[in-house]
C-alpha positions as a Python dict, from the first residue, in 0.01 Angstrom:
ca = {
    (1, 'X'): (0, 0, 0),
    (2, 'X'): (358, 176, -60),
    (3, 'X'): (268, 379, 281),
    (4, 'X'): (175, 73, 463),
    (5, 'X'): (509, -98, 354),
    (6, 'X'): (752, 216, 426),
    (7, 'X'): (565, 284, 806),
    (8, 'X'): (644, -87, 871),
    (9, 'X'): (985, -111, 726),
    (10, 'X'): (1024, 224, 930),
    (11, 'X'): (902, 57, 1239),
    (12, 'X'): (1151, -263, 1165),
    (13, 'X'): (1443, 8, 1138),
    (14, 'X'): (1363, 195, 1518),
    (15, 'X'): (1282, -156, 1692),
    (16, 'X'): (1556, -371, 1517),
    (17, 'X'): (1845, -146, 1522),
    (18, 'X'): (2009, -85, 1823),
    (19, 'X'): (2027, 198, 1999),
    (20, 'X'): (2364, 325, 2157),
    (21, 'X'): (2344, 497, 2479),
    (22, 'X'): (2546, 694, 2587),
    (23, 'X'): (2693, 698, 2914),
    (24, 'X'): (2722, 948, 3149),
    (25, 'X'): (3131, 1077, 3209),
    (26, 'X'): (3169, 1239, 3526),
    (27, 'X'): (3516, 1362, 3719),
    (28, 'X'): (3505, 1399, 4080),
    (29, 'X'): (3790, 1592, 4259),
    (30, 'X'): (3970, 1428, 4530),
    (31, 'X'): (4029, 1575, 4848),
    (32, 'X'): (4386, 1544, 4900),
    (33, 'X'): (4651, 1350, 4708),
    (34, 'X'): (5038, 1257, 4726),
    (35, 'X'): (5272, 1241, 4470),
    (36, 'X'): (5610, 1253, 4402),
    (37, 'X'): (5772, 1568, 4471),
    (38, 'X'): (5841, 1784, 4174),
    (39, 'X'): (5608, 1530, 3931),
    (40, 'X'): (5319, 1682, 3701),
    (41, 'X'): (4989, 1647, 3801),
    (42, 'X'): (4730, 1515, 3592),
    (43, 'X'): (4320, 1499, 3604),
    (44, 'X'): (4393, 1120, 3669),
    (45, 'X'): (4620, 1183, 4005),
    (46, 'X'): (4352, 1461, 4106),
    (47, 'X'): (4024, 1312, 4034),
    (48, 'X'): (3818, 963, 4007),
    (49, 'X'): (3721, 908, 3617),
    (50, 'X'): (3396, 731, 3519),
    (51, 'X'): (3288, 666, 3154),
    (52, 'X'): (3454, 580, 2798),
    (53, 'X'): (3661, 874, 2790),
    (54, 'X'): (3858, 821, 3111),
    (55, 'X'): (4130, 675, 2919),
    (56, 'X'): (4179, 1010, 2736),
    (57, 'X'): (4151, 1229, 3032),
    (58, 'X'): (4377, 1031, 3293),
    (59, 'X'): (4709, 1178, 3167),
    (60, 'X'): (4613, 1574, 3085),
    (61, 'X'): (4806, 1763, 3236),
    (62, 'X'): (4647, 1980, 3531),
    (63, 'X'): (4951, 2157, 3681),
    (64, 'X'): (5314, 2181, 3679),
    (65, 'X'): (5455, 2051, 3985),
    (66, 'X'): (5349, 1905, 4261),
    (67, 'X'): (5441, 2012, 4608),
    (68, 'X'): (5789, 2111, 4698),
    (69, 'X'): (5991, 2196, 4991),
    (70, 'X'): (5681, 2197, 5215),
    (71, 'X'): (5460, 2397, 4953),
    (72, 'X'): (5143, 2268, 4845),
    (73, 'X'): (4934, 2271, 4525),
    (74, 'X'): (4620, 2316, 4569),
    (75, 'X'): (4381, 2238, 4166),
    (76, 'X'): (4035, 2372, 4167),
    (77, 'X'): (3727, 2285, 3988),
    (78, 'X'): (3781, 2547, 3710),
    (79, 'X'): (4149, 2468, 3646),
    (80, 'X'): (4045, 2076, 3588),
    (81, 'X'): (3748, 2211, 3366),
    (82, 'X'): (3979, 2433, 3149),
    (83, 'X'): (4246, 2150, 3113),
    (84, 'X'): (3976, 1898, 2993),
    (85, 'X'): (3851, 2153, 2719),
    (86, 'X'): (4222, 2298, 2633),
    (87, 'X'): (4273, 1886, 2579),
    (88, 'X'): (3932, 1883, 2402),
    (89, 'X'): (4030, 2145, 2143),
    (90, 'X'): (4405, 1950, 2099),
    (91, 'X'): (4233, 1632, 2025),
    (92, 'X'): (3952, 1728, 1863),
    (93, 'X'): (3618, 1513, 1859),
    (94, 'X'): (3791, 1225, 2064),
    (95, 'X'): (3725, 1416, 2371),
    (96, 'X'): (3324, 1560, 2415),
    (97, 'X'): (3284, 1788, 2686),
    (98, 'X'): (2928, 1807, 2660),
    (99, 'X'): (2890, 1472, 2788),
    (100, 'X'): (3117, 1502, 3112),
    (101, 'X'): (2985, 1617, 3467),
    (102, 'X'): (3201, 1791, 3694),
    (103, 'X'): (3224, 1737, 4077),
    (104, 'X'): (3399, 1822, 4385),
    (105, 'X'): (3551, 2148, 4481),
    (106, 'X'): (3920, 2172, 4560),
    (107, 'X'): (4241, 1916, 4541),
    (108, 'X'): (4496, 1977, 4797),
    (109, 'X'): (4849, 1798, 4608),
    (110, 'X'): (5136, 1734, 4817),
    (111, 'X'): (5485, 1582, 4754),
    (112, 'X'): (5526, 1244, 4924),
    (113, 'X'): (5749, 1381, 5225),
    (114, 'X'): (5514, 1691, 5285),
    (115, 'X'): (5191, 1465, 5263),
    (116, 'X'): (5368, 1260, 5568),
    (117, 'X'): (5439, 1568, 5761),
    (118, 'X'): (5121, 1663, 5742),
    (119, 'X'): (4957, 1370, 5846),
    (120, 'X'): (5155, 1396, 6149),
    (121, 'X'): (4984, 1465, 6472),
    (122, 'X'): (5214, 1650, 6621),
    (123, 'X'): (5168, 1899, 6316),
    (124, 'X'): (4940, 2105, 6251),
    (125, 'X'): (4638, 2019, 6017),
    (126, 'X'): (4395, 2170, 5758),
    (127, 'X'): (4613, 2506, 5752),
    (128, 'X'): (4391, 2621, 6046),
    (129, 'X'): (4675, 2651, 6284),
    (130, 'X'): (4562, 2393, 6519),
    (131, 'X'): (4792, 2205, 6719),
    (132, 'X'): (4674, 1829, 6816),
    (133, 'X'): (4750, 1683, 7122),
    (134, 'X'): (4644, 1332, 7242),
    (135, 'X'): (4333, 1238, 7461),
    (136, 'X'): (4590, 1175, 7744),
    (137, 'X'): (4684, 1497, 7713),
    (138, 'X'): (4366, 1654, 7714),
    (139, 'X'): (4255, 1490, 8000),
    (140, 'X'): (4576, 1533, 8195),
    (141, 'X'): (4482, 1836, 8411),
    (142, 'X'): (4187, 1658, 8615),
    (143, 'X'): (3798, 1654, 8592),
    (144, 'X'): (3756, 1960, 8349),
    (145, 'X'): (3522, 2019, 8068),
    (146, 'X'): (3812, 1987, 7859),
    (147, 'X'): (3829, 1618, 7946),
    (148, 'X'): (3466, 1564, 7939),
    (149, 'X'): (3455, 1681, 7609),
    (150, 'X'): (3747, 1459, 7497),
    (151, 'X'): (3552, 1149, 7632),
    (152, 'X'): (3282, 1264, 7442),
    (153, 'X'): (3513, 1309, 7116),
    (154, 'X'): (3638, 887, 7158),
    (155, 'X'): (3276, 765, 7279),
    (156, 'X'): (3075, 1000, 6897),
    (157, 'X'): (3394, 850, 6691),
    (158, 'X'): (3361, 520, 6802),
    (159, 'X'): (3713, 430, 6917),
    (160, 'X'): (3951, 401, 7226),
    (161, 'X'): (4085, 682, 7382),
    (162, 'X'): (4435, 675, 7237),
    (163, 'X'): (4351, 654, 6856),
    (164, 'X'): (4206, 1016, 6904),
    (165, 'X'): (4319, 1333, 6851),
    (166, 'X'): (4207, 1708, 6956),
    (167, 'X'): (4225, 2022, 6850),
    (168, 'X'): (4081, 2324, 7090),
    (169, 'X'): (4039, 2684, 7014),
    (170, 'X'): (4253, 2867, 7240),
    (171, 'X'): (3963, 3130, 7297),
    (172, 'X'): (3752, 2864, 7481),
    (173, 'X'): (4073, 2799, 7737),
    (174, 'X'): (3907, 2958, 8010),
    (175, 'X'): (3590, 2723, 7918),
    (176, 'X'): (3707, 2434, 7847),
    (177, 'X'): (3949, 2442, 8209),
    (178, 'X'): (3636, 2462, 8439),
    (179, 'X'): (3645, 2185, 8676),
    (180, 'X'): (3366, 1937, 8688),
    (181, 'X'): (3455, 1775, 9012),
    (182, 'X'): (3153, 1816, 9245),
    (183, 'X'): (2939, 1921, 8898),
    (184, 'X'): (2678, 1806, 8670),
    (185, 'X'): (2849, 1840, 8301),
    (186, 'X'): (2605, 1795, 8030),
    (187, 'X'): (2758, 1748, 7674),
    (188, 'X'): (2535, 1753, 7357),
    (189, 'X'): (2663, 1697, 6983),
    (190, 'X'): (2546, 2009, 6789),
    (191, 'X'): (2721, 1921, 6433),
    (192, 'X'): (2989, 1723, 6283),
    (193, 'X'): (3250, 1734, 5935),
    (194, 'X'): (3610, 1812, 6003),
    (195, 'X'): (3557, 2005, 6326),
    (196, 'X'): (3284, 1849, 6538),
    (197, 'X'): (3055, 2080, 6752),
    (198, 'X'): (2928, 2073, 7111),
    (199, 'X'): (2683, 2233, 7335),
    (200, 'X'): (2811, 2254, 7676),
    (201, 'X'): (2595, 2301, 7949),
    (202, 'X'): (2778, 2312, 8353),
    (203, 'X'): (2547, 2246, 8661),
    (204, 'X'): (2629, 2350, 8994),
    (205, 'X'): (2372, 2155, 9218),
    (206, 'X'): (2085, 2317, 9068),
    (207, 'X'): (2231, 2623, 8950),
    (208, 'X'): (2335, 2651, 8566),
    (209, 'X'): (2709, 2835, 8583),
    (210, 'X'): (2875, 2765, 8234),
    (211, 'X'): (2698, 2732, 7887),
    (212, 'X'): (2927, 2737, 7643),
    (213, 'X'): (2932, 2603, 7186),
    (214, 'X'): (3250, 2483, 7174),
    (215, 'X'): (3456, 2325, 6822),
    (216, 'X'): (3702, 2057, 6832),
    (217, 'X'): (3967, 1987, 6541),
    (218, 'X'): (3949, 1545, 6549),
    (219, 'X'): (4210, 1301, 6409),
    (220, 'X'): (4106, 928, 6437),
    (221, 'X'): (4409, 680, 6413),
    (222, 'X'): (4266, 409, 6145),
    (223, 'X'): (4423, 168, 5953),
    (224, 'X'): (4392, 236, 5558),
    (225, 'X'): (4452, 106, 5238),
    (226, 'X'): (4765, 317, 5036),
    (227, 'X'): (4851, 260, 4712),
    (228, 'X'): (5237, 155, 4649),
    (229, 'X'): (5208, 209, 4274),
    (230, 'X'): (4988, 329, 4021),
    (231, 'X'): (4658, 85, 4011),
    (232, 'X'): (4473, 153, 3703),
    (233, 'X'): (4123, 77, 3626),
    (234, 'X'): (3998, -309, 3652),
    (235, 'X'): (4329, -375, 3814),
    (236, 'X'): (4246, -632, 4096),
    (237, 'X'): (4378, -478, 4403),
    (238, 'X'): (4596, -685, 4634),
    (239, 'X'): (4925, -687, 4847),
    (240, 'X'): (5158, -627, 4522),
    (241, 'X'): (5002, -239, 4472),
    (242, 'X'): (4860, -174, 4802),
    (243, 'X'): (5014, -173, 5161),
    (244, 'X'): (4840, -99, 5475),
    (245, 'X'): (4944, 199, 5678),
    (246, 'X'): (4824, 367, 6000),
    (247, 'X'): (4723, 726, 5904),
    (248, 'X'): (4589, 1024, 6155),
    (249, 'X'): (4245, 1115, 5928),
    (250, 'X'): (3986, 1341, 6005),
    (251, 'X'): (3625, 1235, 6126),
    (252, 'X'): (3503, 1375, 5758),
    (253, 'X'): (3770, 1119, 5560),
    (254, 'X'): (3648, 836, 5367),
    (255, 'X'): (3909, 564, 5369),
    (256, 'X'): (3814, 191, 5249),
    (257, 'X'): (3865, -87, 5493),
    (258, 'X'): (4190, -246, 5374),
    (259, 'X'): (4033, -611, 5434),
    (260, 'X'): (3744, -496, 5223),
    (261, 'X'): (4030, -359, 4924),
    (262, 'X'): (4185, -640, 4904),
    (263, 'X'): (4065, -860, 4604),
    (264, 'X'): (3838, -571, 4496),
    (265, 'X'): (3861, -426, 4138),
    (266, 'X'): (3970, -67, 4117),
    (267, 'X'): (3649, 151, 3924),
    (268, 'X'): (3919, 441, 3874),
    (269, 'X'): (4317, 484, 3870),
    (270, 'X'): (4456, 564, 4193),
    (271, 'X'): (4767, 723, 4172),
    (272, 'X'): (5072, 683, 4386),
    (273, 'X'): (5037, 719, 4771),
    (274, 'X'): (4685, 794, 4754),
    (275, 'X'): (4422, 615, 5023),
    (276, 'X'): (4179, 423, 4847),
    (277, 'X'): (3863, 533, 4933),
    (278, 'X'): (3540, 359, 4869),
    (279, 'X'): (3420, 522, 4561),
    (280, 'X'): (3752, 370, 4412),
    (281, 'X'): (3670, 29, 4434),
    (282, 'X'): (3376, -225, 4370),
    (283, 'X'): (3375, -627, 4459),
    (284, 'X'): (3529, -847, 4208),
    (285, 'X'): (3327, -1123, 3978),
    (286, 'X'): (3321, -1384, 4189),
    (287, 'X'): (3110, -1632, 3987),
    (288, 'X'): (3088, -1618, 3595),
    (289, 'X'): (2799, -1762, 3364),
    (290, 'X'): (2839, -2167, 3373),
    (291, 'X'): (3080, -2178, 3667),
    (292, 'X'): (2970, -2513, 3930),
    (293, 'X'): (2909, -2425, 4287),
    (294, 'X'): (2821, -2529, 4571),
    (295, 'X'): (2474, -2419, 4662),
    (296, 'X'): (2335, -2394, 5059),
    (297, 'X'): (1998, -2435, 5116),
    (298, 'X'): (1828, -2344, 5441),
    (299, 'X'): (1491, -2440, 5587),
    (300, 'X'): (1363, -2422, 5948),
    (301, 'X'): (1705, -2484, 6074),
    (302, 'X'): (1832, -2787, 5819),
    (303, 'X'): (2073, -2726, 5595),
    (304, 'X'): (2043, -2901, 5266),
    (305, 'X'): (2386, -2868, 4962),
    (306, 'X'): (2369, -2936, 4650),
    (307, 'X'): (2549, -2806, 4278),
    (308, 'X'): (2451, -2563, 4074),
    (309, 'X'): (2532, -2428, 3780),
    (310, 'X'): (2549, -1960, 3758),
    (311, 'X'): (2311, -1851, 3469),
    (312, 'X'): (2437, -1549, 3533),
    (313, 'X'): (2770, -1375, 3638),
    (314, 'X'): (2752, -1212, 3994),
    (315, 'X'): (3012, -1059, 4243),
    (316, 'X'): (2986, -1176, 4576),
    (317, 'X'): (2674, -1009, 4797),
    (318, 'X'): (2488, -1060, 4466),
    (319, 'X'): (2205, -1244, 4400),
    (320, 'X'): (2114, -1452, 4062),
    (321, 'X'): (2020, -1773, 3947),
    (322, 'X'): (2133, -2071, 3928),
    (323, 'X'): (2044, -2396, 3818),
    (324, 'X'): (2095, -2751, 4029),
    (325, 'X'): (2243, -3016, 3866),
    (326, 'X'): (2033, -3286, 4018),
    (327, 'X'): (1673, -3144, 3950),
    (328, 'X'): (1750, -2898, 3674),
    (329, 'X'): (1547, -2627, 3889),
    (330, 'X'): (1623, -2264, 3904),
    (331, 'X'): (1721, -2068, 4217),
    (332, 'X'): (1778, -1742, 4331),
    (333, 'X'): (2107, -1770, 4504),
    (334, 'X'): (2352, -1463, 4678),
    (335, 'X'): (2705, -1483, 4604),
    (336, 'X'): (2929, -1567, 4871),
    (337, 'X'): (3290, -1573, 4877),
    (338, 'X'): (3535, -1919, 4766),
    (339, 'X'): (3282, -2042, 4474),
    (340, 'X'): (2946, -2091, 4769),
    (341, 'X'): (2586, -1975, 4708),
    (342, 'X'): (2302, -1949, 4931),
    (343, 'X'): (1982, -2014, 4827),
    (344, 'X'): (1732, -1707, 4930),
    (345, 'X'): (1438, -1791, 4726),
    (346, 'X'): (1195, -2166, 4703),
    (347, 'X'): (1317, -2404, 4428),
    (348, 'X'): (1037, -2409, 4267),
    (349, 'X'): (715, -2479, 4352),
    (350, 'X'): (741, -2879, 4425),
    (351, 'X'): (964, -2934, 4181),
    (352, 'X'): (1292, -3018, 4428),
    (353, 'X'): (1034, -3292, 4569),
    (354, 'X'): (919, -3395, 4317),
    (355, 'X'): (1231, -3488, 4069),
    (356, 'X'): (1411, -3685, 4274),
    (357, 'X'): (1075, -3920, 4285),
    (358, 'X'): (1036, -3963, 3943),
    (359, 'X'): (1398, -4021, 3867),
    (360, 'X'): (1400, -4313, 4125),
    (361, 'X'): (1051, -4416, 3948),
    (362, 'X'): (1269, -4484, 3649),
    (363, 'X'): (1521, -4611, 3808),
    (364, 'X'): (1302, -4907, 3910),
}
């Protein structure tokens, strides 16, 4: 009987009890990042933070300066690692290394007025020694594969002529200046990332004269998101610490659509200057358990509203329930913006038809 008692009170203990779990901490290097010149640079300017210990990890310092009279710094993987476990062994068991995952490979940080230089076009990018020129440019000598390909370039990236960019190895001039007048010039995309890559293939009537691989360098002109102070975790992001600038980026940059940033809730800190970039933000609670909305019903064209009451707290593109006011059925509703729901799921079976019935039943 004493057996029985302790495997049951043993049993009470692992189902009762709750469990922690704990979460998985991860730092992921950032591409590129701009702070002031001469500041310090911590694991929170260099990399997104996810998990409990962010908070701890934000300020360590990574490096001593950041870039300075047109010098660069560029943080690796291994120098974030050894700062997190040199911070580790400072402050002890507050900081568990076990539990973090690493990610990305290296952080290019420049002071504020290199960062703009850089993002010039009429500089050179990447450190490759290319030199951009514009798609008017490229196409200014005539019908040449040149300008094919720089049709080509606008038509894969999706945008007008004159918010690209190119870069062209100089040991494909003799190539790339082929005229095409009088030609067939067929241009196939071989690979893409920073530099994109093209098979080039030059008909004469029926006679194949050129075949050439060829790499361009591409800057896309795109309106992004920057960051006009330091926005730190759960901060709601808006027009007091974000502006909207137009920025040269590469094909391979991932820049959030500022109309999407704003009124979005920042998952990491984004430091001073730096584009926010999808991963940095998520959509903002837009209903919260209890709050009254207006609910949209569709059916074979009619659209029916009602109230409703969230049983659950969503952000908007979310679905949950809800309950109607009127016939105290559940629905499965998707968030939308400005305190509206859509109903995307029956109100039950009969019961929207059949409340309002009885209620005027009783009201007889």
């Amino acid at each position: 009987m004493n057996v029985q008692l302790s495997v049951c009170i043993a049993l009470a203990y692992l189902f009762l009890i709750p469990v922690r779990v704990l979460a998985q901490e991860s730092v992921l290097l950032r591409s590129t990042v701009r702070l002031a010149a001469g500041a310090r640079v911590t694991i929170g300017d260099v990399a997104v933070l996810k998990g409990e210990q962010a908070a701890l990890l934000e300020d360590v310092v990574v490096a001593g300066k950041a870039g300075v009279g047109g010098s660069e710094v560029v943080v690796d993987l291994a120098a974030v690692r050894a700062a997190v476990e040199r911070a580790a062994a400072e402050k002890g068991s507050k900081i568990n290394v076990g539990r973090i995952t690493f990610g990305g490979s290296v952080c290019r940080v420049m002071g504020a007025l290199e960062f703009e230089q850089a993002c010039t076009p009429e500089k050179r990018a990447g450190g490759g020694g290319e030199s951009f020129v514009d798609h008017a440019e490229a196409v200014g000598a005539g019908q040449t594969v040149r300008s094919a390909i720089a049709d080509k370039v606008a038509a894969t990236a999706g945008v007008s002529a004159s918010d690209v960019r190119l870069a062209f190895d100089a040991r494909d001039d003799n190539s790339l200046n082929e005229s095409t007048v009088g030609r067939t010039v067929a241009i196939t995309n071989t690979g893409g990332g920073e530099k994109l890559s093209f098979g080039v293939r030059l008909y004469e009537n029926d006679t194949l004269v050129t075949r050439v691989a060829v790499r361009v360098g591409v800057l896309v002109r795109r309106d992004v998101a920057v960051a006009r102070q330091i926005v730190a975790r759960g901060d709601v992001i808006g027009a007091e610490n974000i502006e909207v600038q137009e920025q040269w980026l590469s094909l391979a940059a991932r820049a959030a659509n500022p109309k999407s940033a704003m009124g979005a809730t920042a998952r990491s800190r984004i430091g001073v200057g730096e584009v926010v970039e999808p991963r940095d933000i998520e959509a903002s609670v837009a209903v919260k358990k209890g709050d009254i909305v207006s609910l949209h019903c569709l059916s074979g064209g009619v659209e029916v509203r009602t109230t409703a009451r969230a049983l659950a707290t969503g952000k908007e593109g979310e679905s949950i329930l809800f309950e109607t006011m009127e016939w105290k059925t559940n629905v499965l509703g998707k968030i939308s913006a400005g305190g509206h729901a859509v109903a995307i799921a029956p109100m039950g079976k009969g019961e929207a038809k059949t409340r309002p019935k009885r209620q005027m039943a009783n009201s007889k």
